[in-house]
C-alpha positions in Angstrom: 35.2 204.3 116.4 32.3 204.2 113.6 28.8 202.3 114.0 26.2 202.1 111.1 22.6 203.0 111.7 20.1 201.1 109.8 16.8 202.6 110.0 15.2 201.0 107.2 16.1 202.5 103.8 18.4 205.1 105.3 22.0 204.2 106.5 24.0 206.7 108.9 27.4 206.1 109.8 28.3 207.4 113.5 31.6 208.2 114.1 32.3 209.5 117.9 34.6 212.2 118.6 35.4 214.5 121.5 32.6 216.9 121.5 30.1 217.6 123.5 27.1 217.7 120.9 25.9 215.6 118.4 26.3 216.9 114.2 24.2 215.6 111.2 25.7 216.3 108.5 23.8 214.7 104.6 27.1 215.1 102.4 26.9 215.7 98.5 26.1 214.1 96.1 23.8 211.1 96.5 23.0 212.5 100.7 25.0 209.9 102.9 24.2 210.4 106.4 27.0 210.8 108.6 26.8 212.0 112.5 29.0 213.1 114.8 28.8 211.8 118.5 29.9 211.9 122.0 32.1 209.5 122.7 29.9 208.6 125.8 26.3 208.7 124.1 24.8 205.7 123.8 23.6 204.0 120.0 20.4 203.9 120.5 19.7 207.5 121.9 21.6 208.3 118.9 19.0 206.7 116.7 16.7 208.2 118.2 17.9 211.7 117.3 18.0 210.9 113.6 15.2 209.3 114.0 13.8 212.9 115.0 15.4 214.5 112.4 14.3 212.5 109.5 12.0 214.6 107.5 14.8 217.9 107.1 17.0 214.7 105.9 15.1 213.4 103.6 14.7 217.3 102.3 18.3 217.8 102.8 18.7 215.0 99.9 16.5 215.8 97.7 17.8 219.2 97.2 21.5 217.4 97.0 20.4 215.1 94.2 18.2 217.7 92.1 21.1 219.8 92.5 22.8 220.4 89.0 25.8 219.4 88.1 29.1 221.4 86.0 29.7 219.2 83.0 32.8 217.8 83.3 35.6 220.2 81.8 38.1 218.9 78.9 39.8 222.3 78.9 39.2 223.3 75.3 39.2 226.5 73.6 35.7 228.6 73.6 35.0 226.2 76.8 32.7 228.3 79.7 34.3 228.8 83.3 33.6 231.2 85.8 35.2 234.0 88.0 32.9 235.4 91.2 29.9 234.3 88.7 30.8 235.7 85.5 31.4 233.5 82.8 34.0 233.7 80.3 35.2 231.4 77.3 38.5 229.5 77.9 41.4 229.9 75.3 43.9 227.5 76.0 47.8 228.7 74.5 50.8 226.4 74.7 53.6 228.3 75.2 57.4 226.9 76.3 56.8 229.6 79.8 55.7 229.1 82.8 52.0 228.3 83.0 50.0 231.5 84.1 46.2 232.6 84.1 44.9 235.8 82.5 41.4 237.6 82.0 39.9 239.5 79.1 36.8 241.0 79.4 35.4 238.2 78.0 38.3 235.8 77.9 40.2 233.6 80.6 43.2 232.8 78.6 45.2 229.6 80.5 48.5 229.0 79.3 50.4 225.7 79.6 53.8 224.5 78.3 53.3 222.3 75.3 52.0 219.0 75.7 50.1 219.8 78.8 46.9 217.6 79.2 43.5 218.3 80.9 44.5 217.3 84.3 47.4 219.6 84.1 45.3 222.2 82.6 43.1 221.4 85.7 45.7 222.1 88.2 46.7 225.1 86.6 43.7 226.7 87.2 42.8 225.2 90.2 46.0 227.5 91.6 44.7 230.2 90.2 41.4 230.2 91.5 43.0 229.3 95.0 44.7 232.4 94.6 41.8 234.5 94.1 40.1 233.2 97.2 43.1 234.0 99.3 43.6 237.2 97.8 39.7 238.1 98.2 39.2 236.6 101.7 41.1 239.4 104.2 39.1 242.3 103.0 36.1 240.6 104.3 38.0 239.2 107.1 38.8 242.7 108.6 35.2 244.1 107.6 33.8 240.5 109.4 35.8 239.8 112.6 35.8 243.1 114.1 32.2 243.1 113.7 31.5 239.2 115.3 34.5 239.9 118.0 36.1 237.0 116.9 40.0 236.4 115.6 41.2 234.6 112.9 44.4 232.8 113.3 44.7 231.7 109.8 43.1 230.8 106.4 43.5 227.6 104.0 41.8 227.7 100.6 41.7 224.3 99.4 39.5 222.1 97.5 36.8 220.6 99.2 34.4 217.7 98.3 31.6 218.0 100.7 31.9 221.6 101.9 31.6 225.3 101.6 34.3 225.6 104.3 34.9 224.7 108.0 36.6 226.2 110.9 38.1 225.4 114.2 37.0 226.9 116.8 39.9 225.9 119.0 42.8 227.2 116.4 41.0 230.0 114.8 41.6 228.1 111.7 39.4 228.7 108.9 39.0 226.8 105.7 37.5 227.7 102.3 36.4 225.7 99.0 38.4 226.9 96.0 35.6 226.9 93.9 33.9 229.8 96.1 36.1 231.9 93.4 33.8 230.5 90.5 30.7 231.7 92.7 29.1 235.3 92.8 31.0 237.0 95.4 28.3 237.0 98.1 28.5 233.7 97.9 31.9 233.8 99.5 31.0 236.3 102.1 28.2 234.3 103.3 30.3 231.0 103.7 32.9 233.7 105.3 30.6 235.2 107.8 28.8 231.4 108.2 32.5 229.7 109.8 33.3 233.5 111.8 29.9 232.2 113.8 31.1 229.1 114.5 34.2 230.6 116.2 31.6 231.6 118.4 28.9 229.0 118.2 30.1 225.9 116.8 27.0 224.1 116.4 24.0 224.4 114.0 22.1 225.3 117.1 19.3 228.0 117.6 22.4 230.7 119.2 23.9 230.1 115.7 20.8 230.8 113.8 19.9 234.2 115.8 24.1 235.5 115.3 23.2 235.0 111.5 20.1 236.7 111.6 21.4 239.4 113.9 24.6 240.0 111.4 24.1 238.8 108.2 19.7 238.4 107.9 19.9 237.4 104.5 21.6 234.5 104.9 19.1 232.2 104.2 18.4 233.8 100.8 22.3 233.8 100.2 22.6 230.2 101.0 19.8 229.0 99.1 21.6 231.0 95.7 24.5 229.4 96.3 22.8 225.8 96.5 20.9 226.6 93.6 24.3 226.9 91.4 25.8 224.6 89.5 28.8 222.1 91.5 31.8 220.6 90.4 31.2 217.2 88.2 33.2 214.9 90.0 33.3 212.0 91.2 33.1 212.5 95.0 34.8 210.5 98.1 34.8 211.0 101.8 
């Protein structure tokens, strides 16, 4: 069930759901409101609560639409992309072999079969820097967990439009962006860390804020650098 909130020049769409507290989220790129909901709260006490929260969204999207954008990527030679924040120049070979992914010190060298366009270029690498998330994630997974008491039943590393990552707390299941691999590698840790919490906190609460502080206190400096970086140029849907 979904209801809009009109409050003037701000739209929120309210979807309710089976959870016991209510979550704003303002969603990249242009800051669309959405919220979470009991299923038994009522609309207008709803409205009130964003009503209450309307000065950290109206920050919230101005940071989103300041943010800067990747240009968009036509996969040509001498073409910059990144690895855990390093940036190296693209060199595209077309070779009849199976595509693959390889790193110079200053080179990521993408090979395709011929006649491969951009958006099979795209998906090439898009596997490989999946693969570099999954490969990178256990390490801090058994340095993390241990640490928070917490389990993790299982990872996806897919590409996300409006998120870091996410977990369920239920499952165990965590979920991380595919670009994180394009970030510095703190980056990763801190979105890491960030869903581990949630296995025990899932709300944005004030219990969530004090289990970052207590495990990871720079977290707020961590997750203003990795707002600060450049996101994918996309056109985004949700």
């Amino acid at each position: 069930m979904r209801d809009m909130l009109d409050l003037g020049e701000l739209h929120a769409e309210v979807t309710r759901k089976a959870i016991k507290h209510v979550h704003l989220s303002v969603l990249p790129p242009s800051g669309k409101v959405r919220v979470a909901a009991p299923q038994s709260m009522a609309l207008d006490t709803i409205r009130l609560f964003v009503i209450s929260k309307l000065a950290w969204i109206r920050t919230q999207q101005r940071k989103l639409q300041t943010q800067e954008r990747e240009t968009p990527r036509e996969f040509l030679n001498k073409e910059s992309h990144y690895l855990w924040g390093k940036r190296y120049q693209l060199e595209v070979n077309h070779a009849d072999a199976a595509p693959e992914v390889s790193l110079t010190p200053r080179k990521l060298k993408l090979q395709v079969r011929p006649g491969a366009d951009p958006a099979r270029c795209e998906e090439v690498l898009d596997g490989w820097y999946r693969q570099q998330v999954h490969e990178a994630a256990p390490t801090l997974i058994a340095k993390w967990a241990p640490l928070l008491g917490v389990q993790v039943a299982r990872v996806f590393v897919q590409r996300m439009k409006t998120k870091w990552g996410s977990c369920t707390p239920e499952s165990g299941y965590i979920r991380l962006n595919t670009d994180l691999a394009k970030k510095p590698p703190e980056c990763l840790e801190y979105i890491l860390v960030h869903e581990l919490v949630h296995l025990l906190e899932p709300t944005h609460n004030e219990r969530f804020m004090a289990l970052m502080d207590l495990y990871l206190p720079h977290w707020q400096h961590l997750r203003k650098q990795l707002n600060r970086l450049p996101v994918r140029h996309e056109n985004w849907e949700y």
